[in-house]
Every structure is written in C-alpha cells, then in structure tokens.
C-alpha positions in Angstrom: 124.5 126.4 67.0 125.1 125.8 70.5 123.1 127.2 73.5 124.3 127.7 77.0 122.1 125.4 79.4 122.2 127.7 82.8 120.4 125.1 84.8 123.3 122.9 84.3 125.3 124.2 86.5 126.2 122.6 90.3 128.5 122.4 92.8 130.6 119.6 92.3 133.4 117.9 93.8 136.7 117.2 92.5 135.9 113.8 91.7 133.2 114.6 89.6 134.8 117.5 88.0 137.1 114.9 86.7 134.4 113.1 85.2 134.1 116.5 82.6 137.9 115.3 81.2 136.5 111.6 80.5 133.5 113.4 78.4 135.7 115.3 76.3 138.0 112.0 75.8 135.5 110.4 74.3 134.5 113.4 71.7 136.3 113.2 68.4 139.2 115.8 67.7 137.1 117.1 65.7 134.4 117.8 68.0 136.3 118.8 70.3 138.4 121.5 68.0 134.8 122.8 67.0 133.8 123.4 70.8 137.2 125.2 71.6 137.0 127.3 68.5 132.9 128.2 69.6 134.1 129.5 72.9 136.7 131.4 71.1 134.7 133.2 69.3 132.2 133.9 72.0 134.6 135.0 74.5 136.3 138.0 71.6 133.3 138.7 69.9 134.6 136.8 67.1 132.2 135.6 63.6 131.8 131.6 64.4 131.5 131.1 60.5 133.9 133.9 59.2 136.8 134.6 61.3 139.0 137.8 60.8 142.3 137.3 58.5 145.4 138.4 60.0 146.9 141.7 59.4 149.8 141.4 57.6 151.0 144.9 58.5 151.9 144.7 61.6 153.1 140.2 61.3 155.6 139.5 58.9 158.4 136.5 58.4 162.1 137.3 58.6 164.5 134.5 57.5 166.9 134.2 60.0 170.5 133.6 59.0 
C-alpha cells in the first residue's frame, strides 16, 4: 500500500517543517485517518487490513451508580 521513500528525507528548518501541517490540512479526514491508522500498524506489528479484536477478559463496563 504505501512505501517508505528514504531519499525524502532532509534537513529542514522550522519554517519548512511547518509546511508538513499545511499538507496534511489539505488531505481529507479520511485520508488522513487512513495514514494515522497505516503507521499504527507498522509501528505494533499490527494486520493493516484485519486488526486484532479486543480481549474482553481483561476490559469490561461497570455502570457506575
């Protein structure tokens, strides 16, 4: 799906680091949601397309009151 481009890399200055905020403005949510949840996945090892369901042993809802 997506492939990390090494030769993009620089030294940059604040300024144009800045510049990497405007980018993402102008992506759709969408877009956006879908890069966050691919770096997600690459940083824990996670399946892009099939994600792991939580384990309701150890989370559970209390009602409070």
């Amino acid at each position: 799906m997506y492939r990390l481009d090494k030769t993009a890399f620089k030294i940059q200055s604040f300024t144009e680091a800045d510049n990497t905020r405007a980018y993402w403005l102008n992506k759709t949510p969408e877009e956006r949601w879908k890069a966050a949840w691919f770096l997600t996945c690459a940083a824990f090892g996670i399946d892009y397309n099939n994600p792991p369901r939580l384990d309701r042993n150890h989370f559970s809802m209390r009602k409070n009151g």
